[in-house]
KENU-768569 format. One record per atom (N, C-alpha, C): y, z, x. Coordinates in steps of 0.001 Angstrom, whole numbers, padded with zeros to 6 digits, always signed. Example, Ala and Ser with C-alpha at 12.3 -4.5 7.8 and 13.67 -1.06 7.14 Angstrom:
<pts>
-005690+007800+013190
-004500+007800+012300
-003300+007800+013200
-002250+007080+012850
-001060+007140+013670
+000030+007870+012900
</pts>
This chain:
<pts>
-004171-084607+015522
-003539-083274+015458
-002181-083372+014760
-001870-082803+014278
-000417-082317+013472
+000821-081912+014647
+002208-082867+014395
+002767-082693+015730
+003152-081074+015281
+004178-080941+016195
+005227-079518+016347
+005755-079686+014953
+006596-080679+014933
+007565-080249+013917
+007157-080663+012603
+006066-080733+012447
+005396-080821+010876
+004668-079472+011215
+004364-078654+011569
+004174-077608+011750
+005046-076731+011395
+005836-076529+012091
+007172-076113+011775
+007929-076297+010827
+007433-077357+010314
+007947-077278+008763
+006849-076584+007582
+005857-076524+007764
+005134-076095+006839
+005181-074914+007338
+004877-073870+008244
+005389-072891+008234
+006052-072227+007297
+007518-073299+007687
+008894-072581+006368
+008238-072369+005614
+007704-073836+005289
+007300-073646+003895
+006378-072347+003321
+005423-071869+003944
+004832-070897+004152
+005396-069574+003580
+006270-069374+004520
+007390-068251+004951
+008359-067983+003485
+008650-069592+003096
+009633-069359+002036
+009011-068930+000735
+007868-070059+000229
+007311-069934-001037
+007239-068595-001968
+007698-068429-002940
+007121-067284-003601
+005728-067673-003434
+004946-066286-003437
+003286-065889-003019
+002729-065127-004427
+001715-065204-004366
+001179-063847-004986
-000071-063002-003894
-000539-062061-003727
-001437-061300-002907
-002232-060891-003663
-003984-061106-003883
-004719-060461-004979
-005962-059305-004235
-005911-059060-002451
-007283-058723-002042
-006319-058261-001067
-006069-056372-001494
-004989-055639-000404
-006072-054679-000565
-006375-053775+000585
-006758-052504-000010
-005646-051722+000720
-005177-050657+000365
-003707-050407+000336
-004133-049159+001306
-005273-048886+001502
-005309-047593+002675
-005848-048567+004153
-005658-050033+003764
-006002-050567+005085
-004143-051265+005442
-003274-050826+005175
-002016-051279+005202
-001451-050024+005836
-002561-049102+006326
-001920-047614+006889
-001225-047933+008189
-000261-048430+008879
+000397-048761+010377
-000187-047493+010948
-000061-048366+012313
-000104-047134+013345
+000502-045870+013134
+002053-046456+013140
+003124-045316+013421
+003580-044143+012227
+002956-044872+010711
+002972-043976+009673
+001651-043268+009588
+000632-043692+010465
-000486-042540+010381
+000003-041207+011481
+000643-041318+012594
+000723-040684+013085
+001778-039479+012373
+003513-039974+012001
+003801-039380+011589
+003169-038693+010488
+002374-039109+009643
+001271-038731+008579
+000628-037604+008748
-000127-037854+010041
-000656-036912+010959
-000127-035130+011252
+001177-035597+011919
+001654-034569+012175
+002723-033811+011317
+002725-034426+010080
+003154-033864+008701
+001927-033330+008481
+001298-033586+008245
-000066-032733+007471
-000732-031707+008140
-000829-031250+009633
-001394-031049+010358
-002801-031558+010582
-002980-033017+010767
-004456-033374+009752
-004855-034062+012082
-005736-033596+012611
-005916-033344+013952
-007031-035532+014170
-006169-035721+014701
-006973-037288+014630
-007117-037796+016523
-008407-038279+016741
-008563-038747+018000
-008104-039429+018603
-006759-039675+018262
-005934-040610+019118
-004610-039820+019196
-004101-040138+020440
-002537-039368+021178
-001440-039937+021001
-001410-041533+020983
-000765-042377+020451
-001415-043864+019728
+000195-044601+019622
+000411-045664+018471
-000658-046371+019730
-000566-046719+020769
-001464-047153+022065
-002779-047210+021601
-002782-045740+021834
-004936-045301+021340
-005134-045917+020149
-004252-045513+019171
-005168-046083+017868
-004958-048115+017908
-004317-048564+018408
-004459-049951+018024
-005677-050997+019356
-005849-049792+020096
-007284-049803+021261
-008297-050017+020521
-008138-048868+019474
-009500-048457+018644
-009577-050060+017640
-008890-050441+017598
-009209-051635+016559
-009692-053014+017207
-010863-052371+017357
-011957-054020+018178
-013382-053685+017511
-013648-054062+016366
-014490-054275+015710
-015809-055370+015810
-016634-055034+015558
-017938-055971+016288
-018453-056106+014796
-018275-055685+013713
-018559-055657+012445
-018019-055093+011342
-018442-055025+009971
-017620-054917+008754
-017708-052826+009307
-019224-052446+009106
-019450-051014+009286
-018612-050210+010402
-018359-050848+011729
-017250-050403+012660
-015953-050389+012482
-015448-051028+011544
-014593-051027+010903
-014077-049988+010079
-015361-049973+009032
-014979-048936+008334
-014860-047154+008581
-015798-047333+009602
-015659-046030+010628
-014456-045399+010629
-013278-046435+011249
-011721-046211+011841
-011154-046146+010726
-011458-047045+009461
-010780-047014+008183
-010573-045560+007375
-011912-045058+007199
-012067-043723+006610
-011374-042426+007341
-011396-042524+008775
-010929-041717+009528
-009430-041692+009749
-009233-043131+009448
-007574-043215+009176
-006781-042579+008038
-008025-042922+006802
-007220-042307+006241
-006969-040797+005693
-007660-040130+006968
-007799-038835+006524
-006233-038627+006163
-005045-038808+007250
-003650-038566+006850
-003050-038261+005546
-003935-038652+004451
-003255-038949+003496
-003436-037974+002649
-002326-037077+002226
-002908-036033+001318
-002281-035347+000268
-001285-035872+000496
+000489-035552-001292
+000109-036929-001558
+001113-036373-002962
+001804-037814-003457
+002428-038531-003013
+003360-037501-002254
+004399-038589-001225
+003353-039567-000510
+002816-039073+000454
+001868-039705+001343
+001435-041466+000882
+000932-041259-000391
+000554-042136-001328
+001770-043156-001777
+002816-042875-001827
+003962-043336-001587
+004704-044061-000877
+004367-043365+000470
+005134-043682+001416
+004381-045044+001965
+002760-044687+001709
+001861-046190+002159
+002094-046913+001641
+001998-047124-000223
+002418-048153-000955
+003465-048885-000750
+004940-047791-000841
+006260-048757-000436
+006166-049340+001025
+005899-048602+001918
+005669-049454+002974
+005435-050907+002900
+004336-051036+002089
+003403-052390+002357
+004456-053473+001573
+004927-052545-000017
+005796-053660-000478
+007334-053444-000073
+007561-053148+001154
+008304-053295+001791
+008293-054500+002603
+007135-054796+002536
+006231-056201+003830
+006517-057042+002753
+005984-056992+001712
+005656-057896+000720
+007392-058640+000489
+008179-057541+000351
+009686-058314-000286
+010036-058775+001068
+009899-058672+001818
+010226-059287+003571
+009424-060692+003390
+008007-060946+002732
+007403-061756+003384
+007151-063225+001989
+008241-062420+000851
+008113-063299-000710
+007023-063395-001165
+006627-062010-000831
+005180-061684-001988
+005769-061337-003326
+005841-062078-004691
+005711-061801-005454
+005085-061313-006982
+003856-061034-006159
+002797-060372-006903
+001483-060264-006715
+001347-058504-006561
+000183-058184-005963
-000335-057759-006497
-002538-057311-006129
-003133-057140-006905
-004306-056441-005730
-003658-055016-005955
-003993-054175-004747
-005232-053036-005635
-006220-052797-004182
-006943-052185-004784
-006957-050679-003966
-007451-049646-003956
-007143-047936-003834
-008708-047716-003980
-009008-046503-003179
-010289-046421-003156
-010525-044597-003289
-010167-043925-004858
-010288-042509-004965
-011522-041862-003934
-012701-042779-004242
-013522-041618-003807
-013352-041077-002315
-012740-041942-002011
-012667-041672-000324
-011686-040439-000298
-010804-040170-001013
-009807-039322-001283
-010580-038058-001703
-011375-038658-003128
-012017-036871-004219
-012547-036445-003335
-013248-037123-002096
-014844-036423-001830
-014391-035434-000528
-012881-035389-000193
-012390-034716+001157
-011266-033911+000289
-011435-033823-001242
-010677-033113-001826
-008680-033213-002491
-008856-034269-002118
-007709-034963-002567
-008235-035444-004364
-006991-034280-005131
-006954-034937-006790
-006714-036127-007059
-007510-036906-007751
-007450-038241-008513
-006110-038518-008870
-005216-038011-009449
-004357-037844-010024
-002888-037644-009071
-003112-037354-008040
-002676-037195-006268
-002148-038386-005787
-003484-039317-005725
-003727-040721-005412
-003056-041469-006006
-003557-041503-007563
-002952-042430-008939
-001516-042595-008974
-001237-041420-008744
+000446-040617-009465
+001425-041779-007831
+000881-041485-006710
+001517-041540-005452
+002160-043560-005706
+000609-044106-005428
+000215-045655-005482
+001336-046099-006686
+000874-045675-008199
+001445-045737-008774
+003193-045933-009027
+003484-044495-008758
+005101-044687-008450
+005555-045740-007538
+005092-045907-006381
+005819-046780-005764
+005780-048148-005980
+004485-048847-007102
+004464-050122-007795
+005946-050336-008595
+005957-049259-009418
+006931-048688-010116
+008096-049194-009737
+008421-048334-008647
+009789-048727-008104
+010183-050304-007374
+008980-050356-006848
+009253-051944-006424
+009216-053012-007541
+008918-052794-008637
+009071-053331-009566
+010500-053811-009708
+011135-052801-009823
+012740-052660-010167
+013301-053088-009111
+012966-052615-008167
+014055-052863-006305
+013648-054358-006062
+012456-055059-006044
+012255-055831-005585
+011725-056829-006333
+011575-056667-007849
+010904-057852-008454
+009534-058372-008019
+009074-057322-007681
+007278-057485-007425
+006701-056992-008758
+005653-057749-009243
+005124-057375-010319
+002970-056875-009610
+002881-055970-010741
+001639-055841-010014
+000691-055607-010773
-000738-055400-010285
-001954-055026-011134
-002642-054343-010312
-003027-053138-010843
-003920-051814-009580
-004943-051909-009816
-006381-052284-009451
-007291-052043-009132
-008094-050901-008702
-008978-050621-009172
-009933-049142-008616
-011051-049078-008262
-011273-049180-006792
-012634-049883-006269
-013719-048829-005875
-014939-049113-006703
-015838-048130-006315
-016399-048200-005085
-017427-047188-004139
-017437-047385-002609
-018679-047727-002861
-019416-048696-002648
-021167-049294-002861
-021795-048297-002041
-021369-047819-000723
-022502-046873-000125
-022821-045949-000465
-021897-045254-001917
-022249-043831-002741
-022541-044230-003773
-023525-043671-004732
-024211-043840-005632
-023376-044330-006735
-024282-045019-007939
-023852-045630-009410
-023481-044197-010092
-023863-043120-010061
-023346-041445-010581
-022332-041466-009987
-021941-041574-008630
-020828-041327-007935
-019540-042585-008750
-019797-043274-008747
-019001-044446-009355
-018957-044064-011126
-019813-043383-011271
-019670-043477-012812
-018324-042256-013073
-018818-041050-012127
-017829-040118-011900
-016572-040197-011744
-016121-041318-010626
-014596-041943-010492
-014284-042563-012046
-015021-043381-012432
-014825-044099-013944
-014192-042676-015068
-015048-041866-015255
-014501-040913-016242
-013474-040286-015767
-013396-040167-014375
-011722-039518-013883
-010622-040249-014512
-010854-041465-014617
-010018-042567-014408
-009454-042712-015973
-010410-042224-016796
-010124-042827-018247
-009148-042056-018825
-008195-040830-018516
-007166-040657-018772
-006087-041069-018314
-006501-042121-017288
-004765-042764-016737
-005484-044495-017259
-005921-044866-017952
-006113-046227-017904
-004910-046768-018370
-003848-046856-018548
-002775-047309-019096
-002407-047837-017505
-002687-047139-015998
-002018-047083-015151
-003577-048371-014564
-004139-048070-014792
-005474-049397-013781
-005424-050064-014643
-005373-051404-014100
-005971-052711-014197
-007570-053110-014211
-007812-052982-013624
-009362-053441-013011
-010136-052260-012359
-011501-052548-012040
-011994-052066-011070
-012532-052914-010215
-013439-052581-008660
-013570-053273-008091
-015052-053011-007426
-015780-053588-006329
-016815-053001-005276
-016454-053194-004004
-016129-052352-003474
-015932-052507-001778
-016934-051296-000920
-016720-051701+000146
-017484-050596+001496
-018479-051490+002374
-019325-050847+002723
-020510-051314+003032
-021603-052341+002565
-021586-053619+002626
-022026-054518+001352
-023790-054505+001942
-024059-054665+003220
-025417-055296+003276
-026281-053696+002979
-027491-054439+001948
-028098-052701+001405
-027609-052261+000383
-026712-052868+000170
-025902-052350-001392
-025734-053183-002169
-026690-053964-002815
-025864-055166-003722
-025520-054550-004968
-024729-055560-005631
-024296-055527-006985
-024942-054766-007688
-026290-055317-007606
-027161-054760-009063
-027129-053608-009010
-026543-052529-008377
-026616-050867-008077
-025712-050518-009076
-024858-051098-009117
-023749-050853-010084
-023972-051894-011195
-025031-052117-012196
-024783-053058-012727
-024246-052332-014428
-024737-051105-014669
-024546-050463-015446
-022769-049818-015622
-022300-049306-014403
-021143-048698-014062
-020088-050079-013976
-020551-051063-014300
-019134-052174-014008
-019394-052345-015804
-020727-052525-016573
-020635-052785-018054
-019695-051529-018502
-020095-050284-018271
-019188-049374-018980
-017599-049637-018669
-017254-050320-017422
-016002-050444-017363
-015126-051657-018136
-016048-052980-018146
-015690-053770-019018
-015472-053117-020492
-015777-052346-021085
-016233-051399-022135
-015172-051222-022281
-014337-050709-021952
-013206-049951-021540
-011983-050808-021123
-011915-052552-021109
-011140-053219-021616
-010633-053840-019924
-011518-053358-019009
-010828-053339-017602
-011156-054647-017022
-010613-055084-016345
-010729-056813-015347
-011629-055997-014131
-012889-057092-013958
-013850-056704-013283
-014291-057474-011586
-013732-056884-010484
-014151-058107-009033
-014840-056949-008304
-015593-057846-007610
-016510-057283-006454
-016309-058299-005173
-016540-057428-004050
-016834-058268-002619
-018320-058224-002778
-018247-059602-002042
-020097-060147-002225
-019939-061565-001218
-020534-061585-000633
-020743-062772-000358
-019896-062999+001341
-019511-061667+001939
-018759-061347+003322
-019922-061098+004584
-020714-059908+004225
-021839-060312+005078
-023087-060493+004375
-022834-060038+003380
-024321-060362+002197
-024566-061736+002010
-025809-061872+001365
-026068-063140+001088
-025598-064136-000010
-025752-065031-000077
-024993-065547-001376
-025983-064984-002584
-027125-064245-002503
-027383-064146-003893
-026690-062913-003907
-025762-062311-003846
-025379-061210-004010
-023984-061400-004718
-023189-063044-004587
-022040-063299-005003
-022700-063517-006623
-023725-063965-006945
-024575-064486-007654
-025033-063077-008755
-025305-062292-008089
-025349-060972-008890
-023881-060463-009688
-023189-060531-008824
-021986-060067-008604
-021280-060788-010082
-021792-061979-010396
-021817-062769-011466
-022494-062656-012898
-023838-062555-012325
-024326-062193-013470
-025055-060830-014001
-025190-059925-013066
-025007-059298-013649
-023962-058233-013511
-023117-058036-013020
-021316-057491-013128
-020942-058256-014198
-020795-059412-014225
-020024-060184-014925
-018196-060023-014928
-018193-059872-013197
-016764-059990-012610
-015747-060909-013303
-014718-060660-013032
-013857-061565-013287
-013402-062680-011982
-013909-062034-011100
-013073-062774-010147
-014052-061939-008700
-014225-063315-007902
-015147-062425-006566
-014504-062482-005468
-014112-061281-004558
-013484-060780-003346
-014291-061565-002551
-013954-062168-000893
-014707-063195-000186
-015292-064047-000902
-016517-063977-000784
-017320-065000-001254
-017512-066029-000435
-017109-065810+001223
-017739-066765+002180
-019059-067623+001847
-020316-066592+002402
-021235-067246+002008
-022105-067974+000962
-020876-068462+000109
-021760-069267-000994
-021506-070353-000526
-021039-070588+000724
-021439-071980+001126
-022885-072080+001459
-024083-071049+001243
-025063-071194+001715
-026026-071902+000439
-025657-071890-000572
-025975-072271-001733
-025108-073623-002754
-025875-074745-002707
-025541-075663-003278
-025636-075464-004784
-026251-074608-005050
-026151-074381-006885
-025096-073502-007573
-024961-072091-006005
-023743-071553-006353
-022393-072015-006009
-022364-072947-005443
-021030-073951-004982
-020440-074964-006149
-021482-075313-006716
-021521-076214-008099
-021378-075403-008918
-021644-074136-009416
-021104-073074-010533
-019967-072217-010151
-019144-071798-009218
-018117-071755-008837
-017232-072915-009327
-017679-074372-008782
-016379-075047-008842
-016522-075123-011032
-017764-075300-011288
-017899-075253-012824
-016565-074924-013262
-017323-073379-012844
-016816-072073-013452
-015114-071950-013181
-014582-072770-012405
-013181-072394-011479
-013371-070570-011737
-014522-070096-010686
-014589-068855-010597
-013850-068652-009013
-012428-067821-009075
-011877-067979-008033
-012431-066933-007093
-012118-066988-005742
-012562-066630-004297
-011470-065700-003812
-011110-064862-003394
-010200-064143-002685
-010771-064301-001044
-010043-064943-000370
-010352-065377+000948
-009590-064186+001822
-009923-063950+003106
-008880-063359+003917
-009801-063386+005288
-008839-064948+005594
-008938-065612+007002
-009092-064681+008027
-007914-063365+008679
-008119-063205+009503
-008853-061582+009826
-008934-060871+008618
-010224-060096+008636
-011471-060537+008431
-011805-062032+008285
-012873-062704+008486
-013316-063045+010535
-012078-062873+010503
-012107-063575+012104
-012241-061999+012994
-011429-060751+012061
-012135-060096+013098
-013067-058890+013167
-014216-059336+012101
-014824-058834+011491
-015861-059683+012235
-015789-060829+012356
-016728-061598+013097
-017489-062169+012216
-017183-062357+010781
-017665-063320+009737
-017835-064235+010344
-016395-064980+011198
-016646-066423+011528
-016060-066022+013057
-016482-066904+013794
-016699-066248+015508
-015027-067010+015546
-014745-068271+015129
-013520-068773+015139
-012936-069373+014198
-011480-069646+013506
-010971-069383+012427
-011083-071372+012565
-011271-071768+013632
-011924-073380+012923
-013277-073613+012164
-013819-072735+012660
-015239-072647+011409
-014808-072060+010432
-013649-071689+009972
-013517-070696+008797
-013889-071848+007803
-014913-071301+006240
-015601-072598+005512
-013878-072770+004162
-012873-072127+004384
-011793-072486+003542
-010961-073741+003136
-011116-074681+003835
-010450-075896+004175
-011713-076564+003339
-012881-076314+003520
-014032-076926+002969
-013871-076859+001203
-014023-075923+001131
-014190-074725-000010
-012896-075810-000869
-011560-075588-000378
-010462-075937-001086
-010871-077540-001400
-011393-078410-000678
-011358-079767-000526
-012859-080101-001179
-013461-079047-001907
-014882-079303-003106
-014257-079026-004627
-013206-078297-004062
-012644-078160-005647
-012969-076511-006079
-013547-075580-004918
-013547-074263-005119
-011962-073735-005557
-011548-072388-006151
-010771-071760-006578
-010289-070774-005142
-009922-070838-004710
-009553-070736-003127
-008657-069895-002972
-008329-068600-002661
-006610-067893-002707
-007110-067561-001068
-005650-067384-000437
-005792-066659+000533
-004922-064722+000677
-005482-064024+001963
-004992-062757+001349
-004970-061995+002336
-005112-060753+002664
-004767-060529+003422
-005418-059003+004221
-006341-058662+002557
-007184-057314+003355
-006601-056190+003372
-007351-056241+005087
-006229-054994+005605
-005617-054659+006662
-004129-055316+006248
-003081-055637+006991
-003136-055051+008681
-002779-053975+008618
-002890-053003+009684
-004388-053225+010746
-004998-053608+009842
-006418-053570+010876
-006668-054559+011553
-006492-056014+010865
-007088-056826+011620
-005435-058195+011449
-004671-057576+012219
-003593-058594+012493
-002763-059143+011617
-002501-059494+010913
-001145-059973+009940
-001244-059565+008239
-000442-059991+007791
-000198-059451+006557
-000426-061167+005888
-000122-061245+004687
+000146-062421+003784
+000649-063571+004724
+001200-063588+004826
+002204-065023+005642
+001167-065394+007107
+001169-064385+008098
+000742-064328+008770
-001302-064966+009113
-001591-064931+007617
-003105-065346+007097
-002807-066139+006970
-001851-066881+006292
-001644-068338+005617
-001179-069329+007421
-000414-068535+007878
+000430-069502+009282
-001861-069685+010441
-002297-068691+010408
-002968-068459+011097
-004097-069910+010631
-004507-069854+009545
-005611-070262+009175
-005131-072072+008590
-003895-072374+008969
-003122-073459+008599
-003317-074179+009871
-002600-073105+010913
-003104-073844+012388
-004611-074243+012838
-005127-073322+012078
-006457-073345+013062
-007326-074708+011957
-007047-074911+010805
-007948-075976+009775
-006763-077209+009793
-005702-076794+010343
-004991-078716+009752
-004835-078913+008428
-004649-077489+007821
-004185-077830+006666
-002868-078231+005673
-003331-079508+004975
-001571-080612+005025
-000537-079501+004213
+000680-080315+003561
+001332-079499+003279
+000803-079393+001304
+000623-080139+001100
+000095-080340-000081
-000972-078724-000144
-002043-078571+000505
-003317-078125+000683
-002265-076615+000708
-001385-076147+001338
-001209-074868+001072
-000394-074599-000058
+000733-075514-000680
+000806-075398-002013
-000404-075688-002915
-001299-076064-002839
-002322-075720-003418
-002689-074253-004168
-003194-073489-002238
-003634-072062-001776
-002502-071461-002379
-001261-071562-002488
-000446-070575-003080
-000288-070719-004754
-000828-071793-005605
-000643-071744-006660
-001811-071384-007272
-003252-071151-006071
-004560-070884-006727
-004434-069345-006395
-003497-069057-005905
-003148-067212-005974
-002870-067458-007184
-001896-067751-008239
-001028-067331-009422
-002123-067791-010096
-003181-069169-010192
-004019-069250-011413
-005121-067823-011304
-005380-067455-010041
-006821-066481-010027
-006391-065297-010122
-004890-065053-010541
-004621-063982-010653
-004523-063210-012025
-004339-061861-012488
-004268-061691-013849
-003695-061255-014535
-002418-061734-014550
-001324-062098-014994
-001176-063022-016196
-000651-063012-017362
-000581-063824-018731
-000658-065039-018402
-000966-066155-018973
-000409-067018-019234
+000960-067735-019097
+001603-067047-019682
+002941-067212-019630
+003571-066773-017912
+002995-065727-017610
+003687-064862-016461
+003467-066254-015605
+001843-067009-015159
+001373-067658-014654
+002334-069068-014479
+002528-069335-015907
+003094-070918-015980
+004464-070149-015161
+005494-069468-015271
+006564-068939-015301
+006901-068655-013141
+005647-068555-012899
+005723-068128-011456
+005278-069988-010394
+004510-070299-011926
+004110-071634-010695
+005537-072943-010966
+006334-072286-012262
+007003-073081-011903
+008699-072983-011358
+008523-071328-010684
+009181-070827-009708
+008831-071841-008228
+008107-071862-007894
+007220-072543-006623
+007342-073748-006911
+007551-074623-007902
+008006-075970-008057
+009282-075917-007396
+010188-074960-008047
+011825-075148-008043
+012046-074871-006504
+010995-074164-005684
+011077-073855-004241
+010834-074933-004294
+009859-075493-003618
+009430-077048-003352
+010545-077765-003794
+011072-078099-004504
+012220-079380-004701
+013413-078783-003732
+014034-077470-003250
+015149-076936-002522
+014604-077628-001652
+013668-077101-000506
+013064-077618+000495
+013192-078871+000798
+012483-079709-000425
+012862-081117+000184
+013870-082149+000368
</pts>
């Protein structure tokens, strides 16, 4: 076992490092206490009385129970401000926690389909990247994730909304409901988006099977795959991953309480990192299932024994899997050098 105070030192280390964050969804960063006030700004009527009830409600037995509370959470949300006020929030966490660069994803349809303008959403998220840019030296890339449980029309629909602000997205993405929905549903609606010049990730591989990370591959032709737990179930896709250095967006402890992995010592990350997989860790959604950035990294450090080497690793396979220049890349990892030498 690892005593106390090598613990305690990697921690710091933890704590101090510049980070990057690539797997936020930014309506799962909704706090208790800003849904409520949210709430009773909007007059928007929600089943819970207090900050109490709603953090009751967060005991999840699966990804779908989850998303239940997720969608319903975010009914709150319905200006620009609103959109605002969530974003800075989070990179409010982020400059607290030396996140320096995130790669957050927003989910319109959940917004269009209860009548909230595209442009509502965009304009809100947006600005406050904006400003933290300037206030805090966070740099970022927005993502626009289609919902797999509504149709490839429905996704194609968000896509043409979208193509008058593309200056403002980065990427698109697949999130929601994964088992019943694979990739190939969208295999058409992710080509038109590559089309269109956009960086391409999907979740696959969280409760789905590994041939679905595998789709998610070939035919998406992602840039980069959200989870991707279960390709430890596949020795051919474990060997084309590490090929490929096709990186993984991990997030330890919405794995743990999602019930991916019953305990965060089976988590397969420590494995994954030590085959030569592309490994980041992250953080989800904050608000729902227990910590933010730092808090994933301290959690999943204790529970695998991972040395100090192994999480400078995890923090520099954030800046390679991220998509960010070249230059930005070399420029940030060798920020995290110049940490590392203070430290020691």
């Amino acid at each position: 076992m690892l005593n106390t105070s090598l613990l305690s030192e990697i921690e710091n280390l933890i704590v101090t490092l510049p980070k990057a964050e690539l797997h936020l969804h930014i309506e799962g960063s909704l706090e208790p206490e800003l849904m409520l006030e949210l709430a009773k700004k909007n007059g928007t009527k929600l089943p819970y009385a207090s900050i109490d009830d709603i953090k009751n409600a967060y005991h999840f037995e699966n990804l779908q129970q989850f998303l239940d509370l997720y969608y319903a959470g975010m009914s709150v949300l319905n200006t620009e401000q609103d959109f605002y006020d969530l974003t800075m929030a989070y990179l409010i966490k982020c400059d607290q926690q030396n996140i320096r660069h995130v790669e957050i994803f927003f989910d319109p349809q959940a917004h269009t389909q209860r009548g909230i303008a595209f442009d509502t959403v965009l304009n809100g998220i947006h600005r406050a990247l904006s400003v933290a840019r300037l206030k805090f030296n966070i740099s970022f890339k927005l993502i626009m994730s289609f919902l797999r449980h509504l149709s490839e029309e429905s996704a194609f629909k968000t896509l043409n909304q979208a193509q008058a602000h593309l200056s403002l997205i980065d990427g698109v993405g697949l999130d929601s409901s994964e088992l019943g929905h694979p990739p190939a549903k969208f295999e058409q609606v992710f080509k038109a988006a590559k089309a269109l010049g956009l960086k391409l990730v999907a979740h696959a591989g969280e409760e789905g099977p590994a041939d679905y990370v595998v789709q998610a591959l070939d035919l998406l032709k992602v840039d980069r795959i959200d989870h991707g737990n279960r390709s430890m179930e596949s020795q051919t896709l474990l060997e084309r991953l590490i090929n490929e250095q096709m990186a993984l967006t991990i997030c330890p402890l919405s794995n743990l309480k999602l019930a991916v992995v019953d305990n965060l010592i089976q988590h397969p990350l420590k494995d994954m990192l030590e085959l030569g997989v592309l490994v980041t860790v992250n953080s989800d959604d904050p608000s729902y299932f227990g910590g933010y950035l730092n808090e994933n990294y301290i959690a999943v450090q204790n529970a695998l024994e991972l040395s100090r080497e192994q999480v400078v690793q995890l923090v520099k396979n954030s800046v390679t899997a991220s998509f960010l220049s070249d230059i930005e890349k070399r420029s940030f990892i060798n920020k995290i050098d110049e940490c590392i030498f203070r430290l020691n």
